[in-house]
C-alpha positions in Angstrom: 66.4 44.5 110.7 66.1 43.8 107.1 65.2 46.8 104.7 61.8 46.4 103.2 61.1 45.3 99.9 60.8 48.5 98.0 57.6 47.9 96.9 56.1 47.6 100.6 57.5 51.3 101.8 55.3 53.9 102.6 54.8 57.0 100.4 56.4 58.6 103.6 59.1 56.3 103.5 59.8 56.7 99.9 59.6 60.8 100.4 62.2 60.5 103.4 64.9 58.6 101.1 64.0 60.8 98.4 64.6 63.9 100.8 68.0 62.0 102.3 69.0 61.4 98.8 68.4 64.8 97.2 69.9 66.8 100.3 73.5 64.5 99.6 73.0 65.5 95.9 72.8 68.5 96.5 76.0 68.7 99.3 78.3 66.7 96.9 77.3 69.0 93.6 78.3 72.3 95.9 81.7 70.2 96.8 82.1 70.1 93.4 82.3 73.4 92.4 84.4 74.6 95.2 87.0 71.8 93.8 86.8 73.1 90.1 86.4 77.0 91.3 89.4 76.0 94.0 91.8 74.5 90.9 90.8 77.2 88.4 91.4 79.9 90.8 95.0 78.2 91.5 95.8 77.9 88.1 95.0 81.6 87.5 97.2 82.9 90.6 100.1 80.7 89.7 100.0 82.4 86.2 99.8 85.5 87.0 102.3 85.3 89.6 104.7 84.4 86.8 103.3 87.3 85.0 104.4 89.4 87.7 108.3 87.6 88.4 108.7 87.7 84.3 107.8 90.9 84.3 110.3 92.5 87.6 113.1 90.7 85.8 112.2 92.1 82.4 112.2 95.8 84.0 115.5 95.5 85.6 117.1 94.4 82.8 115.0 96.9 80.3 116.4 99.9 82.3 119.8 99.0 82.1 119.0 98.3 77.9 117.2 101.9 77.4 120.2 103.6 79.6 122.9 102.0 77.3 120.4 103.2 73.8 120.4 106.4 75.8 123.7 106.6 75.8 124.3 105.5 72.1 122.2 108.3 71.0 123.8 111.1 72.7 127.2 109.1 71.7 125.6 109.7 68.0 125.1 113.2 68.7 121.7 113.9 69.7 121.3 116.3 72.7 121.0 113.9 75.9 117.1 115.1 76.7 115.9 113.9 73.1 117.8 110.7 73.1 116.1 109.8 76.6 112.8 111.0 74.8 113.3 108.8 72.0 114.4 105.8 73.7 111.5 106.2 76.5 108.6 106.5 73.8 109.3 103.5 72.1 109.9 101.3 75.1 106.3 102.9 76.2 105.2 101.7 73.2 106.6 98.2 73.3 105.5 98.1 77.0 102.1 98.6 76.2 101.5 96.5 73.5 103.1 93.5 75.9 100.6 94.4 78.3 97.4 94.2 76.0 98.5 90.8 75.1 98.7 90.1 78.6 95.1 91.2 79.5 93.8 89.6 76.5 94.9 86.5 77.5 93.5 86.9 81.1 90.3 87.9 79.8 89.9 84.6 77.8 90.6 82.5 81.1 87.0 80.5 81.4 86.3 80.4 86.1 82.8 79.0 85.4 82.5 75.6 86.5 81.5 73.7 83.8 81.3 70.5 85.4 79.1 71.6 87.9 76.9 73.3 85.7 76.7 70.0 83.3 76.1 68.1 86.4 73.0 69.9 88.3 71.8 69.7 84.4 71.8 65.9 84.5 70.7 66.2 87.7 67.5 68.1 87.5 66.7 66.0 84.0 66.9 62.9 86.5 65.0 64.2 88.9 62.3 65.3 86.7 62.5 62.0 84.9 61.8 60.1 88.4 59.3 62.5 89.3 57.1 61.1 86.8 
């Protein structure tokens, strides 16, 4: 059966597709922002798991770097305690300045999904434009 002339539907009609149409609007804008929240969420984890590999192999070979200062120090003629003192407060300090610009940089990692957001904007202008 052919569709009706648009001008020859029903008020019910026209609610109905209006209804239909607003219900698939609404499914395909919450697809959307589990695809953006899915790929910034990915992005994040792959990141930070890098973070975390860098940061194991940094350790390991940071121990081995401190043990050798250690040993230069006492070599030098500092008593052994106060050269492991030494070499441990700085590498603290180094350590934790790293790990603020670490966190810094996390904290300015944007998860809202702007797309979305722009999109249920346009959509809800539309809708109050046809609503008219």
């Amino acid at each position: 059966m052919a569709s009706p002339n648009p001008s020859e539907r029903s008020l019910g009609e026209l609610f109905a597709e209006l209804s239909r149409e607003t219900s698939a609007l609404v499914r395909h804008e919450v697809a959307l922002a589990k695809t953006e929240l899915s790929e910034k969420a990915a992005r994040a984890a792959r990141d930070a798991s890098m973070v975390a590999a860098g940061g194991a192999l940094a350790h390991a070979g940071l121990l081995t770097i401190v043990a050798a200062v250690v040993l230069l120090l006492a070599t030098a003629g500092l008593p052994p305690w106060l050269a492991a003192i030494i070499a441990g407060l700085s590498v603290a300090g180094v350590g934790y300045a790293i790990a603020q610009k670490g966190l810094t940089a996390l904290k300015h990692e944007d998860l809202t999904p702007r797309q979305t957001i722009d999109s249920v904007k346009e959509t809800a202008q539309w809708a109050k434009h046809q609503s008219r």
